[in-house]
LOPA-264304 format. One line per field, with one value per atom (N, C-alpha, C): residue number from 1; residue in one letter; atom name; x, y, z. Coordinates in steps of 0.1 Angstrom, whole numbers, m for minus. Atoms other than C-alpha are relative to their C-alpha. Example, Ala and Ser with C-alpha at 12.3 -4.5 7.8 and 13.67 -1.06 7.14 Angstrom:
n	[1  1  1  2  2  2]
res	[a  a  a  s  s  s]
atom	[N  CA  C  N  CA  C]
x	[9  123  9  m9  137  m8]
y	[m12  m45  12  m11  m11  11]
z	[0  78  0  0  71  8]
END
This chain:
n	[1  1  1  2  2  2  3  3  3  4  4  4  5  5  5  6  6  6  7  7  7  8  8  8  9  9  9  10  10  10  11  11  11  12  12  12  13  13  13  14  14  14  15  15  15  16  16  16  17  17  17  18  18  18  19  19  19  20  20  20  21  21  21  22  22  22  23  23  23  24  24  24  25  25  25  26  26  26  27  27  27  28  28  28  29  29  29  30  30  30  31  31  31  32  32  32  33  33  33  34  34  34  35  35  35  36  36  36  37  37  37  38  38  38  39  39  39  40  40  40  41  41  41  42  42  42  43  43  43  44  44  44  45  45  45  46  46  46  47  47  47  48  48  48  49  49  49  50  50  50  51  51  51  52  52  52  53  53  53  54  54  54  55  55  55  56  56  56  57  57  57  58  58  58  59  59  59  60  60  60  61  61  61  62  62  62  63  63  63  64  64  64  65  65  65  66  66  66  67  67  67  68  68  68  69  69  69  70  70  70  71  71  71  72  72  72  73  73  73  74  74  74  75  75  75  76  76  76  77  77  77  78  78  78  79  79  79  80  80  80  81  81  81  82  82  82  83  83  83  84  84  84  85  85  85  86  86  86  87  87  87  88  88  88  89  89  89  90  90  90  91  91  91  92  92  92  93  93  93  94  94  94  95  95  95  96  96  96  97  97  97  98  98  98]
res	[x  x  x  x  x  x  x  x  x  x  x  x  x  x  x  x  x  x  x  x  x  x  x  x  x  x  x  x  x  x  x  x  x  x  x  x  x  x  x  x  x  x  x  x  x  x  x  x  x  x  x  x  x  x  x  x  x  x  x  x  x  x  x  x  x  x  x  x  x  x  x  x  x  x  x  x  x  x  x  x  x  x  x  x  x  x  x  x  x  x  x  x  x  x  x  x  x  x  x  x  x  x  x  x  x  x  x  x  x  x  x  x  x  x  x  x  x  x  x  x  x  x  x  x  x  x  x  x  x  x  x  x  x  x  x  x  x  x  x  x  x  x  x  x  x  x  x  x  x  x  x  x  x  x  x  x  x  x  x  x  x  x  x  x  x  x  x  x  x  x  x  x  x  x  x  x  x  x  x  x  x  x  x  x  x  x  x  x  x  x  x  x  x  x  x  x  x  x  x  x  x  x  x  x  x  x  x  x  x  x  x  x  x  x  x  x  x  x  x  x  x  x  x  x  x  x  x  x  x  x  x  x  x  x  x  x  x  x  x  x  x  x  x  x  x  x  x  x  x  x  x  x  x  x  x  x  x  x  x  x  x  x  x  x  x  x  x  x  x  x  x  x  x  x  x  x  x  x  x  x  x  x  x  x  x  x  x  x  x  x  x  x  x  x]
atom	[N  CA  C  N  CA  C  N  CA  C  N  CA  C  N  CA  C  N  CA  C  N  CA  C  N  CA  C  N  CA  C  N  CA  C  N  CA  C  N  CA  C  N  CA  C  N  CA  C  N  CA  C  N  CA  C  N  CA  C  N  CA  C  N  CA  C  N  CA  C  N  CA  C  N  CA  C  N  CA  C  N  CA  C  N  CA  C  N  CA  C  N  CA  C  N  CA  C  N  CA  C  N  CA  C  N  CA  C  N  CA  C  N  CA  C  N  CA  C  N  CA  C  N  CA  C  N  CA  C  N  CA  C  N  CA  C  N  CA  C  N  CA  C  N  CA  C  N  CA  C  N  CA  C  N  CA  C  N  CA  C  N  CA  C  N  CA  C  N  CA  C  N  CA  C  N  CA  C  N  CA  C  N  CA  C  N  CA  C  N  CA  C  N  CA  C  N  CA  C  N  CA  C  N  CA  C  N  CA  C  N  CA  C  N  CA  C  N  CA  C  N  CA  C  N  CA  C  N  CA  C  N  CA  C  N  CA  C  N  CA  C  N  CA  C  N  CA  C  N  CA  C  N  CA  C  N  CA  C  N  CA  C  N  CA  C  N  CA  C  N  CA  C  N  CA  C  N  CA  C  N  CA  C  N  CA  C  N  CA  C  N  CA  C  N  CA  C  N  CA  C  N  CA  C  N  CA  C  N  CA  C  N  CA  C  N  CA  C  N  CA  C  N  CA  C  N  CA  C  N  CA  C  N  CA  C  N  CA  C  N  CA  C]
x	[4  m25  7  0  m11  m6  12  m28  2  m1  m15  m3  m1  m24  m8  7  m53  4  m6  m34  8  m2  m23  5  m8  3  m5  6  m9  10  m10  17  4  m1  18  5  2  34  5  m1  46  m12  11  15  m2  4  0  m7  7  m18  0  m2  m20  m18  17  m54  m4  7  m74  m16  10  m107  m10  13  m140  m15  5  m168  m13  8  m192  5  m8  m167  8  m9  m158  18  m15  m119  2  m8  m100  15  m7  m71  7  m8  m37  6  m8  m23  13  m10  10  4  m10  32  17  m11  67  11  m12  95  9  m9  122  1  m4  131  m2  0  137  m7  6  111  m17  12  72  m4  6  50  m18  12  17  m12  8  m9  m18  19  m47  2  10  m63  m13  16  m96  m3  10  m118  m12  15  m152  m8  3  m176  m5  2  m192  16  m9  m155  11  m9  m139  1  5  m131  7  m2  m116  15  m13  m78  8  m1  m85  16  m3  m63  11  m13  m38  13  m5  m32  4  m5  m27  13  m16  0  12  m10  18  4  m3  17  9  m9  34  14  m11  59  6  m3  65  9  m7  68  11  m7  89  20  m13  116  2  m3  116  5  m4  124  7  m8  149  m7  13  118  1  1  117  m16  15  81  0  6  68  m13  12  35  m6  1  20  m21  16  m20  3  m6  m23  m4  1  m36  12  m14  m8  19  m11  16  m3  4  m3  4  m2  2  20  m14  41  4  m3  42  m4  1  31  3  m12  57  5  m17  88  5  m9  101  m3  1  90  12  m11  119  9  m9  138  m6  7  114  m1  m2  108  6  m14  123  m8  m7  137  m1]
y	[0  147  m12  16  121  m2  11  95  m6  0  96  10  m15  133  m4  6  114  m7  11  92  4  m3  97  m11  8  78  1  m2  76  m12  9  61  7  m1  58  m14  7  40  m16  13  15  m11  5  5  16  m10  25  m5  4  28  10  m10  40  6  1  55  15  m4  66  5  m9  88  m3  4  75  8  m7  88  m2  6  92  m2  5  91  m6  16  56  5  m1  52  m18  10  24  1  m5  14  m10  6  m7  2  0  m13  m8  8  m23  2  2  m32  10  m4  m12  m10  6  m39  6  m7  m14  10  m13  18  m4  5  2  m16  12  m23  m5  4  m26  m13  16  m58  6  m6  m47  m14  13  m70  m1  m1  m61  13  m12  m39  m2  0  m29  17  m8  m14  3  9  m10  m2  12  m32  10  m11  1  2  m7  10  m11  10  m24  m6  9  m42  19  m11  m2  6  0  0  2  m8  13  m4  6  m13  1  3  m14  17  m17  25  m1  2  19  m5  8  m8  13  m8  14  14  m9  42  m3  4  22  m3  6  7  14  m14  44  5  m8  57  m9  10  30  3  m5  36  13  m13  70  4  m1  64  m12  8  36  m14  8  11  m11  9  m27  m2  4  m45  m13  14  m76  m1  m2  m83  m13  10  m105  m2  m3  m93  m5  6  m119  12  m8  m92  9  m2  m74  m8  7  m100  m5  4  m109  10  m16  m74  m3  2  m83  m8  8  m111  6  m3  m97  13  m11  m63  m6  5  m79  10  m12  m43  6  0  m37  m10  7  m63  6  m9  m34  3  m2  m30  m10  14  m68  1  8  m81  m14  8  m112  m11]
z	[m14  m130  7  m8  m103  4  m6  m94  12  m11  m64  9  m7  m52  17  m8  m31  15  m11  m8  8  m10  22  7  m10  50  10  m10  82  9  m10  110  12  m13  146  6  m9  171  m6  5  147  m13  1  132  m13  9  99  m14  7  69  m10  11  33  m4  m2  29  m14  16  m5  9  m5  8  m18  7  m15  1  m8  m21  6  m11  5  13  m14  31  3  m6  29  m7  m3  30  m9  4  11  4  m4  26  m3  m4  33  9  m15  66  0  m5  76  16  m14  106  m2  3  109  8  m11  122  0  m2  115  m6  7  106  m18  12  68  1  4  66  9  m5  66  m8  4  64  m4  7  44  0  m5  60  m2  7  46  m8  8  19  3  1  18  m10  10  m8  4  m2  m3  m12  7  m22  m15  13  m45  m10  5  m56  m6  7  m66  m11  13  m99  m5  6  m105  2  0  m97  15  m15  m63  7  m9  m43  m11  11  m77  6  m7  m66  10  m10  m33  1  m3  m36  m8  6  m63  7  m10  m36  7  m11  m10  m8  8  m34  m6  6  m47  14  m10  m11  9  m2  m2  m4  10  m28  5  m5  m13  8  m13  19  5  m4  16  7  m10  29  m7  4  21  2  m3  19  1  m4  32  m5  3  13  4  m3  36  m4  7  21  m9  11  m5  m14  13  m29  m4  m5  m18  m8  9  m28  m15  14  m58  m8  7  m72  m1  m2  m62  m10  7  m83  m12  9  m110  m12  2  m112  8  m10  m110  m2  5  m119  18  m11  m80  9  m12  m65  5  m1  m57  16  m16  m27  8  m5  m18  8  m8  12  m2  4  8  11]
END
């Protein structure tokens, strides 16, 4: 199964977010900023507090960094979990901006 089937893009206006649907309603997410056509800046996650410590927010990044690569997209990980996750797949510097 992928473990992505869940996740969903959500962008307007410049402004967007990757978003994972929990249950009970709540939403886990990552937001970014779009500064150009090729190139978002990924500036908060959120988990909520029941669903963390579980990969949730690991999913998320590897979504963006997936759909990224897809769409010719660089990333800015300016959410330190975000960039923590960066640091830690260097096999992701393909996406990094620089």
């Amino acid at each position: 199964m992928d473990a992505h089937v869940d996740i969903r893009k959500e962008e307007r206006e410049g402004r967007g977010r990757y978003v994972l649907g929990m249950p009970g309603g709540e939403e886990a997410y990552l937001t970014f900023v779009r500064s150009s056509p090729s190139h978002i800046v990924i500036d908060y996650s959120f988990v909520p507090p029941l669903a963390r410590g579980r990969g949730v927010a690991a999913r998320l990044v590897a979504y963006a960094v997936q759909d990224a690569r897809d769409t010719g997209t660089r990333i800015t990980p300016v959410c330190g979990y975000v960039a923590a996750e960066f640091r830690r797949h260097g096999e992701w510097a393909d996406v990094l901006a620089r």
